[in-house]
One Martini backbone bead per residue (centre of mass of N, CA, C, O) as a GRO file, in nm:
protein
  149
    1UNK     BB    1   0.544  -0.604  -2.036
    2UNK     BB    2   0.229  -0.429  -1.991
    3UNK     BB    3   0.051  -0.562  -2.062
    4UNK     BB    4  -0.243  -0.779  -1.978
    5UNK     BB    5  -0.129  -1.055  -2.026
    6UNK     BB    6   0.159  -1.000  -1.902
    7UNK     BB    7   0.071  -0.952  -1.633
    8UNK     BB    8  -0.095  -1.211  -1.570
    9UNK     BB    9   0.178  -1.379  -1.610
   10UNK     BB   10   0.317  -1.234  -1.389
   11UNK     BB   11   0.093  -1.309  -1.172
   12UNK     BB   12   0.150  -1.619  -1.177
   13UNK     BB   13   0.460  -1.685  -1.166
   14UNK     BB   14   0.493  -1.508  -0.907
   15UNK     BB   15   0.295  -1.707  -0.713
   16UNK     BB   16   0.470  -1.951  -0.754
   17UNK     BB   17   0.746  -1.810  -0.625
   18UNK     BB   18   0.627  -1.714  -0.398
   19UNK     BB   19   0.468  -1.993  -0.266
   20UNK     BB   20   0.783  -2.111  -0.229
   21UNK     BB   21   0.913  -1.894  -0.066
   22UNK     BB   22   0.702  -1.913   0.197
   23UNK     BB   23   0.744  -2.229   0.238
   24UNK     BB   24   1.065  -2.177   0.312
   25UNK     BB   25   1.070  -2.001   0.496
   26UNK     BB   26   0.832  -1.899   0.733
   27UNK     BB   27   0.689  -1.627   0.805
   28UNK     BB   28   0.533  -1.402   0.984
   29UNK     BB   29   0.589  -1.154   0.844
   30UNK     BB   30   0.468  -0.939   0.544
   31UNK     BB   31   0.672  -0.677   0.408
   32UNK     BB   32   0.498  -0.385   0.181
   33UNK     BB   33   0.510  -0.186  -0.104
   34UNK     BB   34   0.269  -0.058  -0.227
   35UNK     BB   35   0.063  -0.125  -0.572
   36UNK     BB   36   0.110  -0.323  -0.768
   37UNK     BB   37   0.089  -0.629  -0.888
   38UNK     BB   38   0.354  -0.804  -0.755
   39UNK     BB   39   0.228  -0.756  -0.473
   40UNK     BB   40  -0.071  -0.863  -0.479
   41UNK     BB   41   0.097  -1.195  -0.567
   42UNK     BB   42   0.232  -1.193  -0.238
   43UNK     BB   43  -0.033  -1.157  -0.089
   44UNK     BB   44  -0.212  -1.369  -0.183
   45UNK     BB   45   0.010  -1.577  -0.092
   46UNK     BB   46  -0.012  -1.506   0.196
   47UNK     BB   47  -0.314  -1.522   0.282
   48UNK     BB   48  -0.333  -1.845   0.198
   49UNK     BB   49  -0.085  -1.884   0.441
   50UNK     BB   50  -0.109  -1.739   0.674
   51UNK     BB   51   0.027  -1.421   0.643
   52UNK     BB   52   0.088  -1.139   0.764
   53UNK     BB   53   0.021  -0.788   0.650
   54UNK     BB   54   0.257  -0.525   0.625
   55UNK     BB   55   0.149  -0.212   0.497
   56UNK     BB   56   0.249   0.050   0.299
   57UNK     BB   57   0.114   0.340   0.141
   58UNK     BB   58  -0.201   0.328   0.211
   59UNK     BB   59  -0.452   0.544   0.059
   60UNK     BB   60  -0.398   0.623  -0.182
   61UNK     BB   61  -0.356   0.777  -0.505
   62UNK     BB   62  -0.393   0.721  -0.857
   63UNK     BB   63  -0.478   0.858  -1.130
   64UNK     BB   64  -0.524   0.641  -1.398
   65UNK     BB   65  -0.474   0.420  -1.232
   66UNK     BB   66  -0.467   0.061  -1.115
   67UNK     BB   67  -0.320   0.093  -0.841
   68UNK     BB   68  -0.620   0.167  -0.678
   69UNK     BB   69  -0.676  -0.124  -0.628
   70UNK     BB   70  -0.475  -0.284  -0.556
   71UNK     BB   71  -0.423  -0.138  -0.307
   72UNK     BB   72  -0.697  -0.203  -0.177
   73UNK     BB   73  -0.663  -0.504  -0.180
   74UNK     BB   74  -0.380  -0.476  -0.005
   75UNK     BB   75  -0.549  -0.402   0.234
   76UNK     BB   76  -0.786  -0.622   0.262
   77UNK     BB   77  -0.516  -0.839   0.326
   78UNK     BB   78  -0.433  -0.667   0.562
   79UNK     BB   79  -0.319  -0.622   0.918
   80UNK     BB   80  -0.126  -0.370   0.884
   81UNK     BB   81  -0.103  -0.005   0.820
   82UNK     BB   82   0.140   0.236   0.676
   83UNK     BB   83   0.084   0.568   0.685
   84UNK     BB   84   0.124   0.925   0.558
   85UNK     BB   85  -0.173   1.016   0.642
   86UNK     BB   86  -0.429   1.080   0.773
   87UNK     BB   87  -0.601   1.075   0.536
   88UNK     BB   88  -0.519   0.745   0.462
   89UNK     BB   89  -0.605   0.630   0.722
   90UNK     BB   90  -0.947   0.722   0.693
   91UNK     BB   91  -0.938   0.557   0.409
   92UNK     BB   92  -0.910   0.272   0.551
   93UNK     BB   93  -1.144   0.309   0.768
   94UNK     BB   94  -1.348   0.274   0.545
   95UNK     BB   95  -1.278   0.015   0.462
   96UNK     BB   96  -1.292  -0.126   0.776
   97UNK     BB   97  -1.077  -0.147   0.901
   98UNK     BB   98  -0.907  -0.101   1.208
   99UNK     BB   99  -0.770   0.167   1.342
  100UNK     BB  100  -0.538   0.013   1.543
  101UNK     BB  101  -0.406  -0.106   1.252
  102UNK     BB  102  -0.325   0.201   1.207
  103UNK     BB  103  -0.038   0.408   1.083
  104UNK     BB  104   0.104   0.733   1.124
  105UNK     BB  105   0.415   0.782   1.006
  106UNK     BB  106   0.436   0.925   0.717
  107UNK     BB  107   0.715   1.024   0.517
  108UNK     BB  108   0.968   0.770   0.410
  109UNK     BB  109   1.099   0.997   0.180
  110UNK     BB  110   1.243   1.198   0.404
  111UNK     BB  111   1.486   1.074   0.512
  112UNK     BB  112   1.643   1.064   0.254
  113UNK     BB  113   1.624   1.356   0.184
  114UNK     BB  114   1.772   1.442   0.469
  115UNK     BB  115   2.051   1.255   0.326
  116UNK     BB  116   2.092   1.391   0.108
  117UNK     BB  117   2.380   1.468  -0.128
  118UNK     BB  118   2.430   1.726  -0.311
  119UNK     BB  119   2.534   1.890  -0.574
  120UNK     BB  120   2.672   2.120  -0.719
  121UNK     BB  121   2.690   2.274  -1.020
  122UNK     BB  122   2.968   2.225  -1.110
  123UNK     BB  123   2.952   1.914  -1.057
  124UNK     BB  124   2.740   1.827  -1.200
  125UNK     BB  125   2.845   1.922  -1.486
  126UNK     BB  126   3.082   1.702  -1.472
  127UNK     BB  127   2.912   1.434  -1.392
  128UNK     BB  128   2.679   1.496  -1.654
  129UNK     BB  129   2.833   1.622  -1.904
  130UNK     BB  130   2.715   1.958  -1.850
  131UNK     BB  131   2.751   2.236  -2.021
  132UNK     BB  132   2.598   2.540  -2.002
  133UNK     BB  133   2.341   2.522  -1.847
  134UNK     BB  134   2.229   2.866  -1.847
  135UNK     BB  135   2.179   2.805  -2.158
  136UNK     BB  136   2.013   2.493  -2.166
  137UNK     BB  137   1.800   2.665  -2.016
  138UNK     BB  138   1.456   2.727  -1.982
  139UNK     BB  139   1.230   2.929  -1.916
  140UNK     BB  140   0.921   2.835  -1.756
  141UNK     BB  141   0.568   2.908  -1.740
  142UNK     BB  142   0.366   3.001  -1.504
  143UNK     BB  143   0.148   2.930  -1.322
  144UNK     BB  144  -0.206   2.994  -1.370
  145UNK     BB  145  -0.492   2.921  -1.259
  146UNK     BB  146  -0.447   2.606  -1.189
  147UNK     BB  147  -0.248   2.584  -1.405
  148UNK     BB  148  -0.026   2.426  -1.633
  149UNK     BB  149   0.250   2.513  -1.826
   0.00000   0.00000   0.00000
């Protein structure tokens, strides 16, 4: 469940196995990817075990969404910090963090996205038994003037 009650639950939960899982590993560094708050669960449990956190995509933004603040906070626990965009980085370092500890790596889904291969048209359709695309596809209006139709 997504409720507020089954989150706080969830990472209550998830810091008793995390800090479990922390003291039998016994890592040197702790890398963390994204801002939900499962990941905010096992930082708080690094922070407190003195394991130093590198974090991937922080400085990023999700309007509307619990997401930036998670991110805020695992930025403020982590020691090394790996973003995609210089925008990203600057946001960090106005967070206060080290400039020298902060790098910008670029967007790690370009990697994968060069190395996808794509169904052709014929494939795609008998992959996901889909015949007569053509037909069931409907053409969409162009946005304009900064709206998205």
């Amino acid at each position: 469940s997504d409720t507020t009650i089954a989150i706080c639950k969830s990472m209550g939960l998830g810091m008793i196995g995390f800090s479990e899982a922390l003291s039998r590993l016994n890592p040197d560094l702790l890398v963390t990817l994204g801002d939900r708050y499962e990941n905010m669960a096992i930082v708080n449990c690094a922070w407190i075990c003195r394991i130093p956190v590198a974090h991937i995509q922080g400085g990023e933004k999700t309007l509307g969404a619990i997401d930036d603040q998670f991110r805020h906070c695992i930025t403020k626990l982590s020691t090394l910090h790996f973003v995609a965009t210089d925008e990203y980085r600057n946001r960090i370092i106005q967070l206060g963090e080290q400039p020298d500890m902060v790098f910008n790596v670029g967007g790690l889904g370009i990697d994968n996205i060069n190395k996808l291969k794509l169904l052709n048209e014929e494939k795609q359709q008998r992959e996901n038994n889909f015949n007569n695309l053509k037909r069931n596809c409907r053409i969409l209006p162009v946005a304009r003037k900064g709206r998205i139709a």
